[in-house]
C-alpha positions in Angstrom: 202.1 6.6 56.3 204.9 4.2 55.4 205.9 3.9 51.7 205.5 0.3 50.2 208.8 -1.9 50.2 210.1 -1.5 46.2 210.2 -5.4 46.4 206.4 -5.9 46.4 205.1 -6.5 43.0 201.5 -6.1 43.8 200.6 -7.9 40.4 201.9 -10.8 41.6 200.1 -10.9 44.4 197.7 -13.8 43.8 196.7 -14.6 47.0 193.8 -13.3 49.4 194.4 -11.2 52.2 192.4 -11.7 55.5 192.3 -8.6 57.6 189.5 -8.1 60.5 188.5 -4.9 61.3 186.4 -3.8 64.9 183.1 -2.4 63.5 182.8 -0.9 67.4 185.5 1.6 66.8 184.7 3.6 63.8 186.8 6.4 64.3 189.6 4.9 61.6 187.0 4.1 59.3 187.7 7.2 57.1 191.2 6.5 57.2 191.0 2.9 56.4 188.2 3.9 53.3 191.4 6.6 52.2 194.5 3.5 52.3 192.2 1.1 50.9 191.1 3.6 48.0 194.6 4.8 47.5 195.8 1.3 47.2 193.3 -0.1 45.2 192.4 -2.6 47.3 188.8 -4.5 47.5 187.9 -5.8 50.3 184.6 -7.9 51.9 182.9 -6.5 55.0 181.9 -8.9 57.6 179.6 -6.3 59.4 177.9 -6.6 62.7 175.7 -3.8 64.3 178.2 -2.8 66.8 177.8 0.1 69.3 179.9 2.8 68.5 181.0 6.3 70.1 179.0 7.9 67.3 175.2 7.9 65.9 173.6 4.4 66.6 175.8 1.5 66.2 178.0 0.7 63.2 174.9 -0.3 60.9 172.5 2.5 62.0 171.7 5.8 60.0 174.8 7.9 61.5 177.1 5.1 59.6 174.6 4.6 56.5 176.6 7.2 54.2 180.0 5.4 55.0 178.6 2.2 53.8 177.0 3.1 51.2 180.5 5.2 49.4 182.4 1.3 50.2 179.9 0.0 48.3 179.8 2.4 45.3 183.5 1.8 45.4 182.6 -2.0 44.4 183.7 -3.6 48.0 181.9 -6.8 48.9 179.4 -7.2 52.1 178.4 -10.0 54.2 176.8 -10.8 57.8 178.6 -11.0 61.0 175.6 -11.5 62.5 173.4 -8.6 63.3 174.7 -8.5 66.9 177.5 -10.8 68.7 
């Protein structure tokens, strides 16, 4: 992983950060939970039940636990429709 430029004062940093995400290819979601944990960075989901490679789409019960540690970790959830 690449180290933070030394010239980023992340307390100044007063502005929000968009990022979108592809809720149909979970298999970075662990990887994005880790950066965003180690960074300290809280984010809002904009989550859509998505098909995905494993379990039964990115909402279903395979995914249930993953959502559920973002949310204990105090990130923010809203709709991206149930299906687009």
């Amino acid at each position: 992983m690449a180290q933070k430029p030394s010239s980023v004062d992340a307390a100044s940093c007063t502005k929000p950060v968009y990022l979108t995400l592809d809720t149909g290819h979970m298999g970075v979601a662990q990887q994005m939970a880790d950066v965003l944990r180690a960074e300290k960075v809280q984010v809002t989901f904009f989550a859509a039940n998505e098909r995905t490679k494993e379990g039964d789409g990115s909402l279903g019960t395979h995914w249930a636990p993953w959502w559920k540690a973002r949310a204990a970790e105090g990130h923010a959830f809203a709709s991206h429709t149930w299906d687009h």
